[in-house]
MARVOSE-801384 format. One line per 3 residues: number of its first residue (from 1); for each residue x, y, z of C-alpha. Coordinates in steps of 0.2 Angstrom, whole numbers, plus 5000, padded with zeros to 4 digits. Example, Ala and Ser with C-alpha at 12.3 -4.5 7.8 and 13.67 -1.06 7.14 Angstrom:
REM MARVOSE-801384
1 = 5062 4978 5039  5068 4995 5036 .
***
This chain:
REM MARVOSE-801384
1 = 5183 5904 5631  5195 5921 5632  5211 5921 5641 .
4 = 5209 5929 5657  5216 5946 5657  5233 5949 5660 .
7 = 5238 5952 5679  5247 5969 5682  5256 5961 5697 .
10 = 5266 5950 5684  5281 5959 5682  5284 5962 5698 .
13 = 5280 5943 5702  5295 5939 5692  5306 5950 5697 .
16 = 5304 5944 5713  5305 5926 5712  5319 5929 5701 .
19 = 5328 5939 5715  5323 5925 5726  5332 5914 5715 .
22 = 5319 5903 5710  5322 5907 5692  5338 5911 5680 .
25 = 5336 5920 5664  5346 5911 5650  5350 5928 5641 .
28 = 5338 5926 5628  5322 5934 5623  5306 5930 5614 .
31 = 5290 5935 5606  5275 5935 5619  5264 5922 5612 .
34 = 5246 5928 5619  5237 5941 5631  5240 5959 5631 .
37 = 5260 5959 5626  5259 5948 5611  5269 5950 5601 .
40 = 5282 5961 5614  5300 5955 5619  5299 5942 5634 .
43 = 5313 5936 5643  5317 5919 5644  5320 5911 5660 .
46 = 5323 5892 5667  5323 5884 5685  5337 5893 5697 .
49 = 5347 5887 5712  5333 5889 5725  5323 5874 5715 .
52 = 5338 5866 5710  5351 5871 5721  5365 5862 5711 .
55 = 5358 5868 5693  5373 5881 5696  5387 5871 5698 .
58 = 5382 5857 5686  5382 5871 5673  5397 5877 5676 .
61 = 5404 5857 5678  5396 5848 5663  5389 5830 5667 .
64 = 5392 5816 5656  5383 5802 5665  5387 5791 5648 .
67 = 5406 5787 5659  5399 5782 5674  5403 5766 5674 .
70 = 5422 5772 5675  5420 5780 5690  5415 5762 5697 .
73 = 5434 5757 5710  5441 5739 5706  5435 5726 5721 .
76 = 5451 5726 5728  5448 5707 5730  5447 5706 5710 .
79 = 5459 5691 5701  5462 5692 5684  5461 5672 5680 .
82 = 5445 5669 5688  5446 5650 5687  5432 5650 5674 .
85 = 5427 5649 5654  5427 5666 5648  5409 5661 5641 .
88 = 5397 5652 5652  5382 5648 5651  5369 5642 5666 .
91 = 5355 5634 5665  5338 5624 5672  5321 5625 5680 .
94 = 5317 5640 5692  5325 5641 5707  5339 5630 5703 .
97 = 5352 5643 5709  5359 5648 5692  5359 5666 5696 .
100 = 5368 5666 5716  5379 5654 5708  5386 5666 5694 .
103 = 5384 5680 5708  5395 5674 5720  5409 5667 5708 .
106 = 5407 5683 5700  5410 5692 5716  5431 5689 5712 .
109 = 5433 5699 5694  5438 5717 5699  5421 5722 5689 .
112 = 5405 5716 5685  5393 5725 5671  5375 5718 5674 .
115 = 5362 5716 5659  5344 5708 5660  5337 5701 5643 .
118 = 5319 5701 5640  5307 5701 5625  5310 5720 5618 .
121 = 5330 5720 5620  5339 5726 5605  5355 5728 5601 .
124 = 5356 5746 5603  5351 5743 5621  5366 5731 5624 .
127 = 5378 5735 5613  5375 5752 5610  5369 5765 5597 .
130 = 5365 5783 5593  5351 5790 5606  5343 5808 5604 .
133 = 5349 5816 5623  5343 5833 5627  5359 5847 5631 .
136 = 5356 5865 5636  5361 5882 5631  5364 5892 5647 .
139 = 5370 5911 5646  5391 5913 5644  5391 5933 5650 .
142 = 5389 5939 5633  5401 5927 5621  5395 5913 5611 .
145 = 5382 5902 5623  5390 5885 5627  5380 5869 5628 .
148 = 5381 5855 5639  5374 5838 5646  5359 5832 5653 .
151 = 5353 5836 5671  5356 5853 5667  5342 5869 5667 .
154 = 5344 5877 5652  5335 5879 5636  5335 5861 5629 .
157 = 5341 5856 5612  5343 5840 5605  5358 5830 5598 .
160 = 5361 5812 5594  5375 5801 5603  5383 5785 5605 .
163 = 5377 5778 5622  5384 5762 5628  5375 5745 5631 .
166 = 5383 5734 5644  5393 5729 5629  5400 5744 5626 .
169 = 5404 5746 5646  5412 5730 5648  5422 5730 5632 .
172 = 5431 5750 5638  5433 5744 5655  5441 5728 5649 .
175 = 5454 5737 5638  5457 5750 5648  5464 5738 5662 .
178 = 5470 5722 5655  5478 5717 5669  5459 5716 5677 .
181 = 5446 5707 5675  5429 5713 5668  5412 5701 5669 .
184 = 5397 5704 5660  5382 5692 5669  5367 5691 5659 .
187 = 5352 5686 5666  5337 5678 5656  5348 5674 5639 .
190 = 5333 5667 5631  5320 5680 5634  5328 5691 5618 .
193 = 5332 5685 5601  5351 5682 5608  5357 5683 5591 .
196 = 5348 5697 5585  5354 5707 5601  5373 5701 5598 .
199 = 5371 5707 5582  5388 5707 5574  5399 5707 5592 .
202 = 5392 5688 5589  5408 5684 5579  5417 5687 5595 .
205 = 5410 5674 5605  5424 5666 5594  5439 5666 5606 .
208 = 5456 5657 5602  5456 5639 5612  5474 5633 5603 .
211 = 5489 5645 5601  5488 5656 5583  5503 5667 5578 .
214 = 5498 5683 5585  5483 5680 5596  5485 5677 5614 .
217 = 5474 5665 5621  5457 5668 5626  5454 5684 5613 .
220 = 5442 5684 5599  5449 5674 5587  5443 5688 5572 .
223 = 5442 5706 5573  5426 5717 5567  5422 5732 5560 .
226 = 5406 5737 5571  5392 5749 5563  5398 5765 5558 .
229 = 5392 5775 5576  5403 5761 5587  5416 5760 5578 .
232 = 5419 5780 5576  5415 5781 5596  5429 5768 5600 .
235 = 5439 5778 5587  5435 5793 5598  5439 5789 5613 .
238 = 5454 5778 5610  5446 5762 5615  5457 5752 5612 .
241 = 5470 5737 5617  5486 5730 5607  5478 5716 5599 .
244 = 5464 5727 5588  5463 5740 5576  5458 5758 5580 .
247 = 5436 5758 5578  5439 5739 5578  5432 5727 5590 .
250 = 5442 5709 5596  5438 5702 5615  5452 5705 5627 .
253 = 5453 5687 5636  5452 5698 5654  5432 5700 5648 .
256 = 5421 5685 5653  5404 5685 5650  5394 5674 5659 .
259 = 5373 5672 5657  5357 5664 5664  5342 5656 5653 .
262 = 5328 5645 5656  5324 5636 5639  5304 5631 5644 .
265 = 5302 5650 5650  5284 5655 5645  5294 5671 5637 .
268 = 5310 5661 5630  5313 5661 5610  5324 5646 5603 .
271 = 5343 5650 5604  5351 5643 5587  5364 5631 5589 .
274 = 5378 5642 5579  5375 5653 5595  5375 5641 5608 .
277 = 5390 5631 5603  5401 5648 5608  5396 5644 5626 .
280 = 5401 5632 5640  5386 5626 5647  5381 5619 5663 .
283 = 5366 5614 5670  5359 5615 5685  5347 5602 5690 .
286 = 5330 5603 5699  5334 5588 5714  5351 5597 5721 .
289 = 5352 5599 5737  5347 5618 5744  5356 5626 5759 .
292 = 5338 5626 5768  5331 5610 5763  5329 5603 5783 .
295 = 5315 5619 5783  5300 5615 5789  5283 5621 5780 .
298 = 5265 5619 5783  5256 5605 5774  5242 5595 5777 .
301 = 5239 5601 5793  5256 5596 5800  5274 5599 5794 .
304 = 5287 5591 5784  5304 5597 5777  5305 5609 5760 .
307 = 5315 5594 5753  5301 5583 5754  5289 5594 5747 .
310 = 5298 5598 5734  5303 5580 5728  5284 5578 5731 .
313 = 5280 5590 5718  5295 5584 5704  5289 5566 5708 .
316 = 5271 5568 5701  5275 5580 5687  5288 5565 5683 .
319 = 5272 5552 5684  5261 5562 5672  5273 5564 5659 .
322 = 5277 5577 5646  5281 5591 5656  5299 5599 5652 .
325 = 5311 5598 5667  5314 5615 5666  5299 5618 5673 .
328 = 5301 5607 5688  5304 5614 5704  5321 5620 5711 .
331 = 5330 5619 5727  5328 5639 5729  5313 5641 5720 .
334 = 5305 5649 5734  5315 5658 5749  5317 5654 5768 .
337 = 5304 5670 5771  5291 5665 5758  5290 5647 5762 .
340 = 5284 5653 5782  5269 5659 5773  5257 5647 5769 .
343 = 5247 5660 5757  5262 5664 5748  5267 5648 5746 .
346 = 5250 5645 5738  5250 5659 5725  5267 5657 5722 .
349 = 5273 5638 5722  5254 5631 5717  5249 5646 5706 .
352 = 5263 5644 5696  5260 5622 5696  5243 5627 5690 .
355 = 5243 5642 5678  5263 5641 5669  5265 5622 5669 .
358 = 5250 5611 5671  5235 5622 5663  5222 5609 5657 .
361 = 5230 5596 5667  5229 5607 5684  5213 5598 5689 .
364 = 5219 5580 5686  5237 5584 5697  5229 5593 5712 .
367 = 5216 5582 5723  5199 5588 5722  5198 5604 5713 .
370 = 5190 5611 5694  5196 5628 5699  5211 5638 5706 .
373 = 5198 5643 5719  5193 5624 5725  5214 5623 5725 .
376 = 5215 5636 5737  5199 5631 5748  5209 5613 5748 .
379 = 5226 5621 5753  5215 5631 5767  5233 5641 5772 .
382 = 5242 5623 5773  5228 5612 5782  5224 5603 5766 .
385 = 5234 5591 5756  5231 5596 5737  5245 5584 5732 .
388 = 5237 5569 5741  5248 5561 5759  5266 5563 5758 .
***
């Protein structure tokens, strides 16, 4: 099939639209690939400030999102003793609060740096690591063309630097301003292989507990020498506090790090017990009392409190035995909007029962059902009783 013949409207087209600014030409020229002008001096172009009206000023600015996280302001109700281990670690069955709980205690360091673990975490993605990000050359009125970072037009090049993991975030903000606090929360420890993802920042869960000669309390008892790319970007950027070596690494005791797991998640890997023993654990447990708990839901055809459904369902996974308590139900397993709805309550709170923690045993726990579908005719949007009377 042959190219369709060159239009003789088309350099007026651009002329136009590039008058209208809806184009920018970048100063350069190329070869015409195809059609009638191959082979001839083209004009490069690239989107102008009628299509991105601020392509203009970000060229002429820079951007450097990488140091966004600085621009954050301190809480202005932030403490640097926070009352707390500098390493915690939550956790219990779904719904048990472990997340509000670090939340809201949380809500008094003057920063928080958020990370969620899951199955493909690396350590490059929390830590940090060299990244391939694009730059672009952009015309410099006839001197040497200057380059500059993403969210710019331009004609795109490619370079390799150090972006920052939550890690990386909380550790600069942390020794920038020792006399605040800095928490990094993450969720779903477990979900990652958590010493994998550590990687060798793992030695600094070690923080000094007694007094040592030099070492304040609270800092990572020994000092690293991160992978060649961290170490030369701290080195760089002169992060850095009194207590650590230039491209070294050492915990300042104002950085907490705080984190949520669920060890019977269908996604969670074993956690080693070198790794857990760096952490001040708690447990939350599946028959607390929840801030809604006198609720009423549907069941049966009548009502009765969300407590006593609840202790309902923990009772007979207690009675049939081996199923992990981490798997029982919580207190806030399921909010004060979902449990109004009888057909979310069924796909959430009796979907998960059937498919994440009975399986096979699903028809022996429910009354009257071979099926998910016979549970859900049984529920009949909370005029059944699929758990037997109350």
């Amino acid at each position: 099939m042959s190219s369709p013949p060159l239009s003789p409207q088309k350099p007026a087209v651009i002329k136009k639209v590039a008058s209208d600014g809806y184009i920018l030409g970048t100063g350069r020229t190329t070869r015409a690939k195809s059609g009638p002008r191959k082979g001839a001096p083209t004009t490069e172009y690239t989107f102008g400030p009628e299509i991105s009206p601020d392509s203009i000023d970000i060229a002429l600015q820079g951007s450097d999102s990488d140091w966004s996280y600085l621009e954050d302001q301190p809480s202005p109700n932030g403490t640097k003793e926070l009352g707390f281990p500098l390493q915690r670690l939550l956790h219990g069955c779904p719904g048990s609060g472990k997340s509000y709980k670090l939340e809201e205690q949380a809500s008094k360091a003057h920063w928080v740096i958020r990370a969620v673990f899951h199955p493909e975490t690396r350590y490059s993605d929390f830590v940090g690591g060299l990244r391939p990000v694009s730059i672009y050359r952009v015309p410099n009125e006839g001197e040497a063309p200057r380059f500059i970072g993403a969210k710019v037009p331009g004609e795109p090049y490619v370079q390799y630097t150090v972006q920052p993991g939550a890690m990386l975030k909380a550790y600069h903000l942390a020794c920038d301003n020792p006399d605040k606090s800095v928490v990094l929360l993450i969720e779903e420890l477990s979900r990652a292989v958590a010493a994998h993802v550590f990687g060798d920042t793992l030695q600094l869960l070690d923080r000094v507990d007694t007094e040592k000669a030099g070492i304040p309390l609270g800092y990572s008892e020994y000092e690293i020498e991160p992978r060649a790319d961290i170490s030369a970007w701290l080195s760089m950027h002169s992060i850095v506090h009194k207590h650590v070596r230039p491209g070294r690494m050492r915990f300042p005791n104002n950085l907490y790090i705080w984190a949520t797991m669920n060890r019977s998640d269908q996604n969670a890997r074993q956690l080693d017990a070198a790794f857990l023993r760096r952490w001040d654990k708690e447990y939350l447990s599946y028959d607390a009392k929840c801030g809604y708990d006198d609720m009423k839901v549907v069941y049966g055809g009548g009502q009765v409190t969300w407590e006593k459904l609840r202790e309902a369902v923990n009772k007979k996974l207690i009675s049939i035995g081996g199923v992990p308590e981490d798997k029982f139900i919580g207190p806030y397993f399921l909010s004060p909007t979902k449990l109004k709805n009888p057909n979310v309550l069924a796909e959430d709170l009796w979907g998960y029962l059937w498919s994440d923690v009975l399986k096979a045993r699903a028809t022996t726990f429910f009354v009257g059902t071979q099926t998910f579908s016979d549970l859900l005719k049984v529920w009949n949007q909370g005029q059944g009783a699929p758990l037997g009377d109350l």
